[in-house]
C-alpha positions in Angstrom: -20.3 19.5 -7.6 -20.3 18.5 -11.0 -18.9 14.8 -11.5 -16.7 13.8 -14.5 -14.8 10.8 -14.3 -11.5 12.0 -15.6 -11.1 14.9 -13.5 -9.0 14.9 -10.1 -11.5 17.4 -8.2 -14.0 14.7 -8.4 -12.2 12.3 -6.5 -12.2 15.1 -3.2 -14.2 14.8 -0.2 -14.2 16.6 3.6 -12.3 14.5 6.2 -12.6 15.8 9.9 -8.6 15.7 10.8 -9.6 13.7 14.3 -10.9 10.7 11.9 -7.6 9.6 10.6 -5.9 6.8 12.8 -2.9 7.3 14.5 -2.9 3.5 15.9 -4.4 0.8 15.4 -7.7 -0.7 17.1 -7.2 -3.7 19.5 -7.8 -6.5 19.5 -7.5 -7.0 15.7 -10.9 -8.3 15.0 -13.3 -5.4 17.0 -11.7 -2.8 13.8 -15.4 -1.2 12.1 -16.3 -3.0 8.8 -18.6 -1.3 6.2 -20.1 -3.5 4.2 -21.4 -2.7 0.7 -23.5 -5.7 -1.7 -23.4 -4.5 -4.9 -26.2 -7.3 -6.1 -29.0 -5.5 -3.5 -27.7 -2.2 -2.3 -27.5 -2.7 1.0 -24.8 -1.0 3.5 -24.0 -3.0 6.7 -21.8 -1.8 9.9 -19.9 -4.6 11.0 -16.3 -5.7 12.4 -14.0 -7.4 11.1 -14.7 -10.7 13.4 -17.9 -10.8 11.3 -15.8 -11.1 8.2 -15.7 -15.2 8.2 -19.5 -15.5 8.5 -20.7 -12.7 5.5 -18.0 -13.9 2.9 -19.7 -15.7 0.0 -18.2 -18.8 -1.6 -14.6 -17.5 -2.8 -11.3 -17.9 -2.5 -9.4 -14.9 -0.7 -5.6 -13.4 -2.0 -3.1 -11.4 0.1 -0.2 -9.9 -0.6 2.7 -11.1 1.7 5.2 -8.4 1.0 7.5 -7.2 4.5 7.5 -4.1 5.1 11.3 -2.7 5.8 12.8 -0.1 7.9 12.9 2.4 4.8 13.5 5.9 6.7 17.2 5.8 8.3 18.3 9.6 9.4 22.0 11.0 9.3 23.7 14.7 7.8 25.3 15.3 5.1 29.0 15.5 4.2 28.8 18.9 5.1 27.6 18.7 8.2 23.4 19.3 7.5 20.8 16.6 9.0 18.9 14.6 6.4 16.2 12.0 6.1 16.4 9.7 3.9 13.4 6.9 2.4 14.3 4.0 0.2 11.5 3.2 -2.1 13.1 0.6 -4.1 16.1 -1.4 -5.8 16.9 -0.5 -9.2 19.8 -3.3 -9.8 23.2 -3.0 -10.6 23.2 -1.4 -6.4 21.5 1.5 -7.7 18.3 2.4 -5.2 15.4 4.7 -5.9 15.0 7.2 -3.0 13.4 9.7 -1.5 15.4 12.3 0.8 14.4 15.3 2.5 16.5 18.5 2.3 18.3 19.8 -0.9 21.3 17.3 -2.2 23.0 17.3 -5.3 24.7 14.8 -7.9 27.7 13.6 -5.8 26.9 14.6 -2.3 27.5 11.8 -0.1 25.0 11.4 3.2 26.7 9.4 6.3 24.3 7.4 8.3 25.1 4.8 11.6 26.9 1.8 11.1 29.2 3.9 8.6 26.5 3.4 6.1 27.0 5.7 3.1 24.5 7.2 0.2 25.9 8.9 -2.7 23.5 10.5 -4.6 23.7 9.7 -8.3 20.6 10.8 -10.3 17.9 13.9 -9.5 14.4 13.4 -10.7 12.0 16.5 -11.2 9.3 13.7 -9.1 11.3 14.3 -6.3 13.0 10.6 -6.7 16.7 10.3 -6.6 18.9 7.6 -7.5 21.5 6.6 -4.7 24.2 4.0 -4.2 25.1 2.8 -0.6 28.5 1.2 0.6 29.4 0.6 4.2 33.5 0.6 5.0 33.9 1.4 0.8 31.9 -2.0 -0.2 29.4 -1.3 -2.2 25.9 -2.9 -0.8 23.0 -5.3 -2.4 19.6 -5.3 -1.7 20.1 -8.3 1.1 23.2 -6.3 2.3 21.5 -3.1 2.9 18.3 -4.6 3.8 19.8 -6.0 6.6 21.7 -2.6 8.2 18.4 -0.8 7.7 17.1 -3.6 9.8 19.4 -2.3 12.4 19.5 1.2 11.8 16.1 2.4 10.4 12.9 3.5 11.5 9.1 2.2 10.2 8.6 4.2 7.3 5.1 5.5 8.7 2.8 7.4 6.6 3.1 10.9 6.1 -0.4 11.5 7.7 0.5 10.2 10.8 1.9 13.0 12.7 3.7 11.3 15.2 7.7 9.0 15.4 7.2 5.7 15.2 7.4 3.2 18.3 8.7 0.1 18.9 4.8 -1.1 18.5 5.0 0.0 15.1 7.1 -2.7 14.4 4.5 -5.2 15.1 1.6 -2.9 14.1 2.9 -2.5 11.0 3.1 -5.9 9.4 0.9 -8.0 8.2 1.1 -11.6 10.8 2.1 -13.4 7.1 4.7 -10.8 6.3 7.4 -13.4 3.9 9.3 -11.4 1.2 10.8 -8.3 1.9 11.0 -4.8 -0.2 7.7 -3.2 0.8 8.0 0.7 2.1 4.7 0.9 3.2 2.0 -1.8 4.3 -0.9 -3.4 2.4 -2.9 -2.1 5.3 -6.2 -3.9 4.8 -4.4 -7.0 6.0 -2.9 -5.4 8.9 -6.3 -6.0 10.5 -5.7 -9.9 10.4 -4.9 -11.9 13.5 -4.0 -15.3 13.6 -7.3 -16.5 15.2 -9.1 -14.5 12.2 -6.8 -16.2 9.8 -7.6 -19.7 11.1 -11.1 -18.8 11.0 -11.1 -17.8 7.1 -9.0 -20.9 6.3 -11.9 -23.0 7.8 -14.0 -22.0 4.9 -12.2 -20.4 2.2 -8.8 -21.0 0.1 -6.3 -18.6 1.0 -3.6 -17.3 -1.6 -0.5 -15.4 -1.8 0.7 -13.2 -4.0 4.1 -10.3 -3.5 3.7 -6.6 -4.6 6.4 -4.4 -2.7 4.1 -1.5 -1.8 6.8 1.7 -2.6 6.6 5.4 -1.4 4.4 6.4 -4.7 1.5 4.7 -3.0 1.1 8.0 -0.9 2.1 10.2 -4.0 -0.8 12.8 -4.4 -2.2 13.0 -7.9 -0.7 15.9 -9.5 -2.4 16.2 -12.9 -6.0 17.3 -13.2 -7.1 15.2 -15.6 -6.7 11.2 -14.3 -5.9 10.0 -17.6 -2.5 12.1 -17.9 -1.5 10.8 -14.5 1.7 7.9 -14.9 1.4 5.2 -12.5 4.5 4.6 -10.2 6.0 1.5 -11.0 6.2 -1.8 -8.3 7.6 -4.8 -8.2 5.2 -7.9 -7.8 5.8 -12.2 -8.2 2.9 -14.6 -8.3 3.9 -18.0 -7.3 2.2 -21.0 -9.9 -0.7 -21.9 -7.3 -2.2 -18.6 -7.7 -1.7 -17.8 -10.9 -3.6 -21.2 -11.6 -6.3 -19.3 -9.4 -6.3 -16.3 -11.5 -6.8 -18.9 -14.7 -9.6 -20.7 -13.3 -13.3 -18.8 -13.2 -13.4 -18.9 -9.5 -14.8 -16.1 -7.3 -12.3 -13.9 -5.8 -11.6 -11.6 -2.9 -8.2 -9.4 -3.3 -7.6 -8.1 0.2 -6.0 -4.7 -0.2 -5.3 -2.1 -3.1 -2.2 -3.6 -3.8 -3.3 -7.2 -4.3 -6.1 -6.0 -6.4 -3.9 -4.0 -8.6 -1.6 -7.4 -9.0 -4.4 -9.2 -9.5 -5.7 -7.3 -12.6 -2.3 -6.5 -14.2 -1.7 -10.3 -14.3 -5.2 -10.6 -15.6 -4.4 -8.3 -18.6 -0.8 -9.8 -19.3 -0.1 -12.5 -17.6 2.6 -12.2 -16.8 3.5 -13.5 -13.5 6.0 -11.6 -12.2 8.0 -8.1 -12.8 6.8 -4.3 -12.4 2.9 -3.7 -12.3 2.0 -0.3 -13.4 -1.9 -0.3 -13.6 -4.0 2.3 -13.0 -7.6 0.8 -12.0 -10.3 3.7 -11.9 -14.1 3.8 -13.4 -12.6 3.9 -17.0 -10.7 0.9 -16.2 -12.4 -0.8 -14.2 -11.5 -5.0 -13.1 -11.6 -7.6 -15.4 -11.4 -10.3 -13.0 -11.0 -9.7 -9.6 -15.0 -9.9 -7.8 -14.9 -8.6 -4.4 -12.4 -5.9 -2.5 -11.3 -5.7 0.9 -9.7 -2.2 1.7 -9.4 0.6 4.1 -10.2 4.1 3.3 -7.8 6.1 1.4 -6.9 9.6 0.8 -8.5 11.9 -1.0 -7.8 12.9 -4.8 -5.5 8.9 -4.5 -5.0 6.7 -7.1 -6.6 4.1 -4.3 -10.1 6.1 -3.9 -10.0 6.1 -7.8 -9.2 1.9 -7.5 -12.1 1.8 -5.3 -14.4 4.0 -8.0 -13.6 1.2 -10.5 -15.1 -1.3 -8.5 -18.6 0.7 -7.7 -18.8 4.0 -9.6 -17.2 7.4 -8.3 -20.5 8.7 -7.2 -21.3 5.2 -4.7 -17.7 5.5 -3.5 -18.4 9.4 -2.4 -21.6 8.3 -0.7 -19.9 5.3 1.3 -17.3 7.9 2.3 -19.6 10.4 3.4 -21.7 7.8 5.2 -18.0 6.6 6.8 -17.2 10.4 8.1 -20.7 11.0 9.5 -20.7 7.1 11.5 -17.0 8.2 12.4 -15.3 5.6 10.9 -11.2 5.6 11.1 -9.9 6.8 8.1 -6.2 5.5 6.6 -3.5 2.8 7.4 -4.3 2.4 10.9 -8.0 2.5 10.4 -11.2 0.6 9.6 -12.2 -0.9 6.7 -14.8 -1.4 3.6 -15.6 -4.9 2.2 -17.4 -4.5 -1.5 -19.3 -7.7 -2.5 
């Protein structure tokens, strides 16, 4: 196959269906680790209980979005079941979301706990705009955050083919889950325990940062060239003690996709809080960020692409080609890669 950069194609790669993870390995710490050092070339299996002892000098971010319930199901005013996904506030109680089944401008869906969506806005992206009311009062994002913590379901990802459990629940969050608004996990973290935690804090700063991970994270690349693709838009806050971090020249490891993307959006604007749009890939690679932590990701993704930047598209095919053939867990629930 002919590789060029800007083309989605390039980005593909053959993944066995039985290698995507439909739960999570446990304990925590025995989850596979590939390990790739940019400075030598060498590739190393490991677990993630090795993760403490390979680390060089640096100081390690997470994101500590919360993941909500996002997926709530109900019917229709006429009568037809729906499913519904919030992906995000919009202000003014407006709501960005995703529903599946046909509605139209003004159809109002009915959900438990008298919980009410009226659509508002169609998008040709498959987005709609929706405000919620429960007993005719309209509802703010703590309001409705708070029924959907009653009424909703883990907004799993579309690749697992299975409901979501009460495990789920617990599965997943990350253990340092703080700020809510995330629709999906920053699943490289999910793999953190709190002995593995403690263990990393014995020898490296830890840091914090907020990106509410939406729906678009899963949104397939729909353009074949990568430079007309648009970025989905998420909201992220970096409190003063990182972003003091981010100013300083110290070494850094961003856990996740989403931290990384924070990362190097503040690094190009700092700004430290508000929506981050970047799209990292090998023509755009990182301008600060040194070492990623992540899990594998989809195939044609934005994420594979965020991982490109980091080592070049035609490493990142290798290291997924040698992560199929060892039978590595692929996806949310699976192992991961560490890039030093």
């Amino acid at each position: 196959m002919l590789i060029d950069l800007d083309l989605v194609e390039s980005y593909d790669y053959e993944l066995p269906r039985e290698l995507i993870a439909n739960a999570p390995v446990m304990p925590k710490e025995a989850a596979r680790l590939l390990v790739y050092n940019r400075a030598n070339g060498e590739i190393s299996h490991l677990h993630f209980g090795d993760l403490a002892e390979i680390l060089p000098d640096c100081a390690i971010i997470f994101n500590d979005t919360k993941v909500i319930k996002a997926r709530i199901f109900g019917h229709k005013d006429s009568g037809g079941k729906i499913e519904l996904l919030l992906n995000s506030p919009l202000g003014e109680g407006k709501f960005s979301v995703y529903v599946r089944g046909s509605v139209k401008i003004g159809a109002i869906l009915e959900f438990d706990k008298n919980l009410k969506a009226e659509i508002l806005e169609l998008f040709d992206d498959g987005l709609r705009v929706a405000r919620f009311s429960q007993n005719s009062h309209i509802l703010e994002t703590h309001e409705l955050f708070k029924i959907l913590d009653e009424i909703g379901h883990v907004p799993l990802p579309p690749y697992i083919k299975r409901a979501d459990t009460k495990d789920d629940e617990s599965w997943y969050q990350t253990i340092f889950a703080k700020n809510e608004g995330a629709v999906a996990a920053p699943t490289a973290s999910l793999h953190f325990s709190d002995e593995m935690l403690a263990d990393l804090k014995a020898k490296h700063d830890i840091y914090y940062l907020t990106l509410h991970v939406g729906a678009g994270t899963f949104k397939p690349v729909e353009v074949a060239n990568i430079k007309d693709h648009k970025m989905h838009g998420e909201y992220y806050s970096i409190p003063e003690r990182t972003a003091k971090l981010l100013d300083s020249e110290r070494e850094i490891l961003g856990v996740g996709t989403t931290c990384t993307r924070t990362i190097e959006f503040y690094a190009r604007t700092h700004k430290i809080g508000g929506i981050c749009e970047l799209f990292l890939h090998p023509n755009n690679p990182p301008i600060r960020q040194n070492h990623l932590l992540t899990n594998f990701h989809l195939p044609k993704s934005t994420l594979i692409m965020l991982v490109a930047s980091f080592i070049g598209l035609e490493k990142t095919l290798e290291l997924y080609k040698i992560a199929v053939e060892k039978k590595y867990r692929f996806y949310s629930y699976g192992d991961g890669m560490l890039i030093l």
